[in-house]
C-alpha positions in Angstrom: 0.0 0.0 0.0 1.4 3.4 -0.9 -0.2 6.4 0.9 -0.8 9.5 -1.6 -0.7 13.1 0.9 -1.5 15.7 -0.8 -1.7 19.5 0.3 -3.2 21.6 -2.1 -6.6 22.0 -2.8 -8.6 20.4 -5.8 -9.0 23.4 -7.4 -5.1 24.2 -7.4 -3.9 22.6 -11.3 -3.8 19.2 -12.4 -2.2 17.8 -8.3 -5.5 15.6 -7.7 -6.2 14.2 -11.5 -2.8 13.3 -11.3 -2.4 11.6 -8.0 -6.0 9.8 -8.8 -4.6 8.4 -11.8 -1.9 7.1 -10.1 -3.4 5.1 -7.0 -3.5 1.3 -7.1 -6.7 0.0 -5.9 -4.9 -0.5 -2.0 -3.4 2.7 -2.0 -4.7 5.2 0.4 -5.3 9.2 0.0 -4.6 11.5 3.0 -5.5 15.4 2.3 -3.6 17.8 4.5 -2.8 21.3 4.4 -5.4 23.3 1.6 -5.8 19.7 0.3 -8.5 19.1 3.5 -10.2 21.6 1.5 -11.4 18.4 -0.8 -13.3 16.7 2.1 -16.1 19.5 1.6 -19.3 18.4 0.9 -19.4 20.0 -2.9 -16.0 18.3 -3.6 -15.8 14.8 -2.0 -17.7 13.2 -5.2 -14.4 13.4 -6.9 -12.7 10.6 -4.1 -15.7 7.9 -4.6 -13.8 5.4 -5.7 -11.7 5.6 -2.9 -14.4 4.4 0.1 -12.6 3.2 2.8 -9.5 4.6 1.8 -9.5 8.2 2.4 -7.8 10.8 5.3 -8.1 14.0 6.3 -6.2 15.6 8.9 -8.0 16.9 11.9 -5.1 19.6 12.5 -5.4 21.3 9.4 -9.2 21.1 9.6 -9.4 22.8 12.0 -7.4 25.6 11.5 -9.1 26.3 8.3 -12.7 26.1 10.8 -13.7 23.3 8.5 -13.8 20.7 11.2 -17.6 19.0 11.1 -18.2 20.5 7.4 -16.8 17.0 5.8 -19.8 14.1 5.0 -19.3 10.6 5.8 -16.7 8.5 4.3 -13.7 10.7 5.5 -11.6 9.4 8.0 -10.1 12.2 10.0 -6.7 11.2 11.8 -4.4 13.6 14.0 -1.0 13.8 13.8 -0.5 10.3 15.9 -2.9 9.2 12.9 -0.8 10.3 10.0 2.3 8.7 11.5 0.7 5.2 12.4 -0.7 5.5 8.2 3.0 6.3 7.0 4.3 3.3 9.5 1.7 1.2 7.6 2.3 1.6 4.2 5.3 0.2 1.8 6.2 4.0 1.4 4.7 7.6 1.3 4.4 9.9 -2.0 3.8 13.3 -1.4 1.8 15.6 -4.0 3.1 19.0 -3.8 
């Protein structure tokens, strides 16, 4: 399992058509940073797919005062989260 983070928001170039395109069907997608800004309600369609497999981080959440705003389907891990996903996966590709 490779875990995809990515930190900028859907909206920001071709980052999340890329890194979609790219996951193998046990990968795992963690959005931090402006990226959380894909577990809002009008965007998270685009991550179907990928139920069951899907992060967002509580930290950058709530700085951003989005904490609650996210539907179903998101798991939302802390910083002890992230780590225990990194420590589980093969390795860790970051989408900058």
């Amino acid at each position: 399992m490779i875990l995809h983070v990515v930190n900028q928001a859907p909206d920001a170039g071709r980052t999340l058509e890329q890194v979609l395109s790219a996951m193998a069907d046990d990968d795992c997608l963690l959005l931090i940073e402006d990226g959380v800004v894909g577990a809002m309600p009008t965007l998270a369609a685009l991550f179907t797919a990928l139920e069951g497999r899907r992060y967002v981080l509580r930290e950058d959440l709530e700085s951003r005062g989005l904490l609650g705003r996210q539907p179903e389907g998101f798991a939302i891990v802390d910083i002890d989260g992230f780590v225990n996903l990194t420590e589980e996966a093969a390795k860790t590709v970051s989408w900058y």
